[in-house]
N, C-alpha and C positions, 0 to 999 in steps of 0.2 A: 933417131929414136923419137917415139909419139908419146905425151902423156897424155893419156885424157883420164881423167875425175869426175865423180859422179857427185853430186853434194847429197846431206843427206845429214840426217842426226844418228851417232849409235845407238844401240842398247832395242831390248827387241821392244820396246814401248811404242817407237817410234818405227816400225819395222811397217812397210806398202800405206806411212800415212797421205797426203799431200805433198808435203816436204821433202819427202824421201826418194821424190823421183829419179834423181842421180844414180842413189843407189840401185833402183832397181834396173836402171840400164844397163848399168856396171854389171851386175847380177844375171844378168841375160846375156848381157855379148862375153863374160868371163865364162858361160856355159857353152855357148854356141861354138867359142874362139878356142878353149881345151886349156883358159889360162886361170889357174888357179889363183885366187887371192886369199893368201894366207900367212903374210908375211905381216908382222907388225911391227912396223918402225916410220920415222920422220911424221910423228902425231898422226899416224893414219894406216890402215892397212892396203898392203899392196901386192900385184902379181905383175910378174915378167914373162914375155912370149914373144912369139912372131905370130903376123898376120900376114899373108901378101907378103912374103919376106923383109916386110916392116916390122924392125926390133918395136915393142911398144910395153908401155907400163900403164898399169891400170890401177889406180889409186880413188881409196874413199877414205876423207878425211876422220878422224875420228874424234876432233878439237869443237865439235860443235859447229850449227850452220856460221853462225856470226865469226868466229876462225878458223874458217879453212883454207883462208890463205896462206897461212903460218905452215899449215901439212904441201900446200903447195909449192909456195917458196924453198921451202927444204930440198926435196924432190927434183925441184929444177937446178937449184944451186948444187946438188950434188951429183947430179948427174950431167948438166954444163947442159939441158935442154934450151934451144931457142926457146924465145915466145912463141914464136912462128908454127911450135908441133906442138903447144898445147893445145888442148879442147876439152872443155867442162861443161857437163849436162847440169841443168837444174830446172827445177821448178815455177812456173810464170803464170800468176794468176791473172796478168793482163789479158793469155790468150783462154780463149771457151777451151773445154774439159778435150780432149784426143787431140788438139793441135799441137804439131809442132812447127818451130822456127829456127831455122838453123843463119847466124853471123857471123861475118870474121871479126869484128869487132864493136864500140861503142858503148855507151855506159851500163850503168849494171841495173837501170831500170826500178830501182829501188829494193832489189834483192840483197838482202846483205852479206850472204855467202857471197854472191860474187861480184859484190862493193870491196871488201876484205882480200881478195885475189885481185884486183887491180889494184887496191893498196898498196899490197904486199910486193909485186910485178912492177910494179911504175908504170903501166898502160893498161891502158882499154883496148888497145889489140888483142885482145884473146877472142880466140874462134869461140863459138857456144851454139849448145843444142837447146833451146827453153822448149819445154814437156807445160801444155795449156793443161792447169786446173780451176779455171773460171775464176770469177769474181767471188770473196766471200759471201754468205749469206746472213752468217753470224760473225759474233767476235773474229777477227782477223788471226791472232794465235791459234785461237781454238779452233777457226777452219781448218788450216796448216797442218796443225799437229792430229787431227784424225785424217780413217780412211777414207775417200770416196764411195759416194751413196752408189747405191745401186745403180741408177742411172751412167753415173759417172762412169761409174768402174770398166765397162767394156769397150769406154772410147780411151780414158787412159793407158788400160792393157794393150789394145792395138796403136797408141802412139809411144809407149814403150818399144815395141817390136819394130816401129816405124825408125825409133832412132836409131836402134843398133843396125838398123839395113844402110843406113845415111853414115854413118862411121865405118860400116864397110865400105862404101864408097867411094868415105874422104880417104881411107887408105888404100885402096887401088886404084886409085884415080884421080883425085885431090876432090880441095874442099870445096872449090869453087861448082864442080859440080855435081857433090851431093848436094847443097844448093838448089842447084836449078833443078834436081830431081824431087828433091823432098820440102821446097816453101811452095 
């Protein structure tokens, strides 16, 4: 069984801001994949499917970015998931605005969603997809928590699209070479 997690803030305040990229992966490959999420338990809502005759679950925490490892930890402990079949998208203002970078592991780069998920984990082995929204321009919170400017917006949406084709990948084929197809 696969988890992957979208990080993200609830509440529609925060609904397609910066921050929220998780979610919106989640949001797209839960439409594209026929899996609903609508279950809400283990501090997050979650949906159960197959892809590629890979059982997987798709979970966005609903604990806030700074704990969502607590909705993760859950998840995995209850479902006895390796580390190994998790994957978490989030947000990486270190890369320009449509990039993404897909890793099997390594630190959380100063993200604190997913500093809190290798807390919570006991490693930095977690695979991850970082979704590039640039460097802030202003206040650091206040980037985050709005949407992308116009500019932005059409390299973001197509590095959204970009991730769920790269998680289709790492489930037909593994992660190593959505990888080499999508850095």
């Amino acid at each position: 069984m696969k988890l992957i997690v979208g990080l993200g803030n609830p509440g529609s305040k925060y609904e397609h801001t910066r921050h929220n990229m998780g979610f919106d992966v989640i949001d797209l490959f839960s439409d594209l994949s026929k899996i609903d999420i609508d279950k809400e338990t283990f501090k997050g809502v979650l949906g159960r499917g197959k892809v590629f005759d890979e059982d997987v679950i798709l979970l966005k925490p609903l604990t806030f970015m700074n704990l969502s490892g607590e909705s993760v930890q859950l998840v995995v402990n209850y479902f006895k998931i390796p580390i190994e079949d998790v994957l978490v998208i989030y947000d990486d203002m270190a890369l320009a605005p449509g990039t993404i970078r897909l890793r099997s592991n390594g630190s959380s780069g100063g993200h604190k969603g997913m500093q809190n998920i290798i807390e919570k984990l006991h490693t930095e082995n977690v695979k991850r997809i970082r979704i590039g929204i640039g460097e802030p321009t202003f206040d650091t919170i206040d980037f985050v928590l709005t949407k992308p400017n116009k500019e932005e917006k059409p390299l973001i949406d197509e590095a959204i699209v970009r991730a769920t084709e790269a998680i289709k990948v790492y489930l037909n084929k593994n992660f190593e070479t959505a990888m080499s197809q999508y850095n």
